[in-house]
C-alpha positions in Angstrom: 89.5 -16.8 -6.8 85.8 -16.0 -8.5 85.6 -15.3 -12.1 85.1 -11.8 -13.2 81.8 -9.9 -13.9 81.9 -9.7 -17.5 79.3 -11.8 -19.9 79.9 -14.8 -21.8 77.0 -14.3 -24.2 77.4 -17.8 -24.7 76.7 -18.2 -28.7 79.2 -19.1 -31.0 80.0 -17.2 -34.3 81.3 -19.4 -36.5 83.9 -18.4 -38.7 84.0 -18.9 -42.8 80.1 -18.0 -43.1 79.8 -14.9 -45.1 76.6 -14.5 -44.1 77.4 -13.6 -40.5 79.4 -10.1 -41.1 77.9 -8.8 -37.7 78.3 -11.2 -35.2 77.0 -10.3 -31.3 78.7 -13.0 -29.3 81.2 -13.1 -26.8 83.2 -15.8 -28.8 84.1 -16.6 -32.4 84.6 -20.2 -33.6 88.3 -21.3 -33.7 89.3 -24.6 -34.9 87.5 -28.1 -33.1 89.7 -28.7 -30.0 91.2 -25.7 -29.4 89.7 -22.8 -26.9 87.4 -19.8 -28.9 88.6 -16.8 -29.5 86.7 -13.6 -27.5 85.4 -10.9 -30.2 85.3 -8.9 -27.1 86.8 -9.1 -23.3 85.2 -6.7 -21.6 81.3 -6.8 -22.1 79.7 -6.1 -19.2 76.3 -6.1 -17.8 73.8 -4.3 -20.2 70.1 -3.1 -20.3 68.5 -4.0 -23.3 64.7 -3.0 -24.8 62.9 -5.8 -23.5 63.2 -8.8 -22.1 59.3 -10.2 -21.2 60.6 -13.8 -21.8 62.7 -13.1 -18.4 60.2 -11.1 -16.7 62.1 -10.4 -13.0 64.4 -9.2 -15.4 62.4 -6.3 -17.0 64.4 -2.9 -17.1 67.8 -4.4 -15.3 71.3 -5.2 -16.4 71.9 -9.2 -18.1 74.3 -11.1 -20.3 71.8 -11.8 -22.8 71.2 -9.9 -26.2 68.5 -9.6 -28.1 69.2 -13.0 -30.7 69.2 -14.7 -27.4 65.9 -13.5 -25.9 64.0 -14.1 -29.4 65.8 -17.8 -29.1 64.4 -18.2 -25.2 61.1 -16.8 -26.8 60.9 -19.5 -29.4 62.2 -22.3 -26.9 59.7 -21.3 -24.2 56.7 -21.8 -26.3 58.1 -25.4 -26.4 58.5 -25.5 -23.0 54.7 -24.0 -22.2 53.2 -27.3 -25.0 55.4 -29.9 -23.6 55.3 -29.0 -19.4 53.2 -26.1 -18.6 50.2 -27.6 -19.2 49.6 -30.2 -16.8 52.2 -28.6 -13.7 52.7 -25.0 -15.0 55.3 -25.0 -11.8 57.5 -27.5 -14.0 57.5 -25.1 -17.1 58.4 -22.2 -14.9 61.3 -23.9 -13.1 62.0 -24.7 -16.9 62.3 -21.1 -17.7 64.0 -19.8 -14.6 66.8 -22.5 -15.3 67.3 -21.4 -19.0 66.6 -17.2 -17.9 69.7 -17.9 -15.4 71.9 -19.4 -18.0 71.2 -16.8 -20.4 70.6 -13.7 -19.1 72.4 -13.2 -15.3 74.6 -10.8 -15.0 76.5 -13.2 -12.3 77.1 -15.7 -14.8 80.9 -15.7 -15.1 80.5 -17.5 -11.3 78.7 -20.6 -12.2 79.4 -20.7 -16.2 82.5 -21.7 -17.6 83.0 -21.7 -21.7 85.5 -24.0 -22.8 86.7 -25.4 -26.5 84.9 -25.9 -30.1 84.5 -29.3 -30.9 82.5 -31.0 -33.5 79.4 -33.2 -32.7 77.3 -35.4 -35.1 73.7 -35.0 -34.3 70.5 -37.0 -36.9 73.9 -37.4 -38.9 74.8 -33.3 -39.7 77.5 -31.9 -38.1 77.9 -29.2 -35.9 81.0 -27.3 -34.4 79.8 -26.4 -30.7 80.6 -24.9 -28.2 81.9 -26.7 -25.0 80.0 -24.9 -22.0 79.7 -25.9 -18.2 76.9 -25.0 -16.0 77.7 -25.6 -12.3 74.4 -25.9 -10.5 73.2 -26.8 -7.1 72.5 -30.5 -7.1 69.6 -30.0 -4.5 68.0 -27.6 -7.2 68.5 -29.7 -9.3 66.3 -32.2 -7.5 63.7 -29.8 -6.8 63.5 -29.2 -10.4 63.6 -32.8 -11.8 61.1 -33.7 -8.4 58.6 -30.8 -9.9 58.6 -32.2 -13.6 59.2 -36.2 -13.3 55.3 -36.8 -12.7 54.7 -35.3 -16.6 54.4 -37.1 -19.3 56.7 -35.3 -21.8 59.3 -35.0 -18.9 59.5 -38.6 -18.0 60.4 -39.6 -21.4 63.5 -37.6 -20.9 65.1 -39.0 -18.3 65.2 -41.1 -15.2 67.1 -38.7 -12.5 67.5 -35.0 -12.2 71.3 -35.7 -13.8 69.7 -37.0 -16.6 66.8 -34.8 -17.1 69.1 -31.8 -17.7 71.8 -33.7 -19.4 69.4 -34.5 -22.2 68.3 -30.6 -22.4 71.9 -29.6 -22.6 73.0 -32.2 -25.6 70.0 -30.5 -27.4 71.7 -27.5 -27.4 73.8 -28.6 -29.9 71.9 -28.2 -33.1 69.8 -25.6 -31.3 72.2 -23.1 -30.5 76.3 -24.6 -31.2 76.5 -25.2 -27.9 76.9 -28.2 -25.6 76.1 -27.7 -22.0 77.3 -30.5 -19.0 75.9 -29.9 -16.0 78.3 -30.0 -13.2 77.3 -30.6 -9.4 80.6 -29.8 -7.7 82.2 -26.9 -6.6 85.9 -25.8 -7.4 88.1 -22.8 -7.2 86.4 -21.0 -8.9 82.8 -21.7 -9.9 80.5 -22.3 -7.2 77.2 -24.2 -8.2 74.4 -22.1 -8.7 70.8 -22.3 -7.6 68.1 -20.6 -9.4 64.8 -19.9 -7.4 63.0 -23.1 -8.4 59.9 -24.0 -6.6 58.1 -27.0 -5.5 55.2 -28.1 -7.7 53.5 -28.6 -4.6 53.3 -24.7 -3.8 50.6 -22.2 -4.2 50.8 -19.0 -5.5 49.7 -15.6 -4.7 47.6 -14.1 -7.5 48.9 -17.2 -10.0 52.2 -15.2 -10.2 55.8 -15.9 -9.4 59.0 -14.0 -10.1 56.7 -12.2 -13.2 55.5 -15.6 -14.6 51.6 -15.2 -14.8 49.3 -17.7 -15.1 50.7 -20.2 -12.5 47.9 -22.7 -11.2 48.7 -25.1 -8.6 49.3 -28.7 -9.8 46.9 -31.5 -9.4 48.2 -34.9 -7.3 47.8 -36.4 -10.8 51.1 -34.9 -11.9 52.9 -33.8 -8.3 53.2 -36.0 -5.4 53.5 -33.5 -2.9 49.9 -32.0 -3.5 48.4 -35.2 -2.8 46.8 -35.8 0.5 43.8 -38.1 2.1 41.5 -36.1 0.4 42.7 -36.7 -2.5 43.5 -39.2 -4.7 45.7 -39.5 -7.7 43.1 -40.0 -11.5 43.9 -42.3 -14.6 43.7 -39.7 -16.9 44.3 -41.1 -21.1 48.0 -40.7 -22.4 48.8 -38.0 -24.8 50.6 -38.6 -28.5 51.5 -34.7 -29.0 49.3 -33.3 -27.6 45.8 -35.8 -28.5 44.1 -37.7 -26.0 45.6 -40.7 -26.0 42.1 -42.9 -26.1 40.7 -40.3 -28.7 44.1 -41.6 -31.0 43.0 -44.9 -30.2 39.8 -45.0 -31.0 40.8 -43.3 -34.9 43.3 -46.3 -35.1 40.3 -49.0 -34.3 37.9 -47.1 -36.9 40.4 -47.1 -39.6 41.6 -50.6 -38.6 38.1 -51.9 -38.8 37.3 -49.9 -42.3 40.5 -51.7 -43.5 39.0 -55.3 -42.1 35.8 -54.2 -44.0 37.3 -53.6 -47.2 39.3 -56.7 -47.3 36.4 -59.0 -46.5 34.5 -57.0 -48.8 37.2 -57.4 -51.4 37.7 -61.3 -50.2 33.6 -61.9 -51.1 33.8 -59.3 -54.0 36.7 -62.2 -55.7 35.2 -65.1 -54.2 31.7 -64.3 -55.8 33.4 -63.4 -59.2 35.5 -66.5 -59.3 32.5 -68.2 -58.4 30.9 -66.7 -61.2 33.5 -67.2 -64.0 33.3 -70.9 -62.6 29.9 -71.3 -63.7 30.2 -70.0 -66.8 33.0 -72.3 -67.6 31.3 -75.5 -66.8 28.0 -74.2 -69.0 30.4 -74.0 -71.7 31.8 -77.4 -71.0 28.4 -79.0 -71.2 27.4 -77.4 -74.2 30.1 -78.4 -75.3 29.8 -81.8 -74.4 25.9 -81.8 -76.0 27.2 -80.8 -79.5 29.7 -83.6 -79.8 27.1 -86.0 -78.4 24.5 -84.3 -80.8 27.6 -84.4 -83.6 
């Protein structure tokens, strides 16, 4: 038995903050442990004024409102710094994933929302909500397989598992909700597989699915686009977005200014106590002269 077609709008209004008096989610906070209370049972598919973040998406019916879509704007400028650079195919599989999650009207097949429980993350607590997002494990790879060659992506995880198990534990202090990715199919969830592409494609007119811009990745930072002909370059390691050599070369100036300074400050002492030495021993002999004189 499938689920129904209604939206989750999966955010979480939390109750006992009086600042939240309108509140547009499907669920409202209940206490840790226990399953969320719907605010409403029977949204439905919707159109809403724009939706550019989820561009296939312009001018149809999704689960997503408008706090979402300004969320998934905010989120996907991270997503364009971190992996769109150096394999814009990564970031865009980044988005589809997330514009699935959000925004399909299908959701209620591959999406299940379970309790509020409270998490500890940097040490501030959070009550969040328990969500599970069945996907298709071979997407999955596809995705993870099209990101793992980018810096910023390999530093989150080892295996496709774990590259989107890390995403979906950020969620917590992001958005009050923690997402585990599930692989299997049950009853009534079937794994889902957005349209994620390999970052060895190419791509008519740069474009895919309404994402602009896309260039095809170099062998540097994809596997699959490297050939005979080709060859994979060394380029220098990034610290947040500075050439890595360019950061190393401001750590050996300022490393060798501090060298300077204490050699300089070394000589500086030596020379004064050098100094104050010979001053002290012409005292001492005159000294000595006016009680031989004496």
């Amino acid at each position: 038995m499938k689920a129904d077609s209604s939206c989750l709008i999966l955010c979480l209004c939390l109750l006992g903050l009086p600042m939240l008096v309108y509140c547009d989610c499907a669920f409202v906070g209940s206490k840790p442990g226990l399953p969320p209370k719907r605010a409403n049972t029977t949204i439905k598919p919707f159109k809403v004024d724009q939706i550019e973040v989820c561009p296939y998406y312009e001018g149809k019916e999704v689960c997503c409102n408008d706090d979402q879509i300004k969320e998934m704007e905010d989120n996907f400028k991270d997503i364009d710094m971190l992996f769109g650079g150096d394999c814009p195919v990564c970031g865009v599989n980044m988005k589809l994933l997330w514009c699935e999650f959000t925004c399909s009207p299908k959701q209620t097949e591959f999406i299940h929302a379970g309790k509020v429980n409270q998490y500890t993350r940097n040490g501030i607590l959070y009550d969040a909500l328990e969500v599970e997002y069945y996907m298709d494990l071979d997407a999955a790879c596809d995705l993870y397989d099209a990101c793992k060659k980018v810096p910023e992506a390999a530093t989150l995880g080892t295996s496709a598992q774990g590259f989107l198990q890390f995403q979906g534990e950020n969620s917590i202090d992001r958005g009050n909700t923690y997402i585990r990715f599930k692989y299997a199919p049950n009853e009534k969830y079937t794994p889902y597989a957005p349209p994620i592409r390999s970052c060895a494609d190419s791509f008519e007119n740069n474009e895919y699915m309404g994402f602009e811009n896309i260039s095809s990745c170099s062998c540097n930072y994809c596997e699959g686009a490297c050939n005979e002909t080709t060859q994979q370059v060394e380029y220098p390691t990034y610290f947040h977005g500075f050439g890595g050599y360019l950061v190393m070369s401001v750590y050996l100036v300022v490393i060798g200014l501090i060298t300077l300074l204490y050699v300089l400050k070394r000589f500086c002492c030596k020379k004064s106590s050098s100094s104050q030495d010979e001053r002290s021993m012409s005292i001492n002999v005159e000294e000595e002269q006016t009680e031989t004189h004496a």
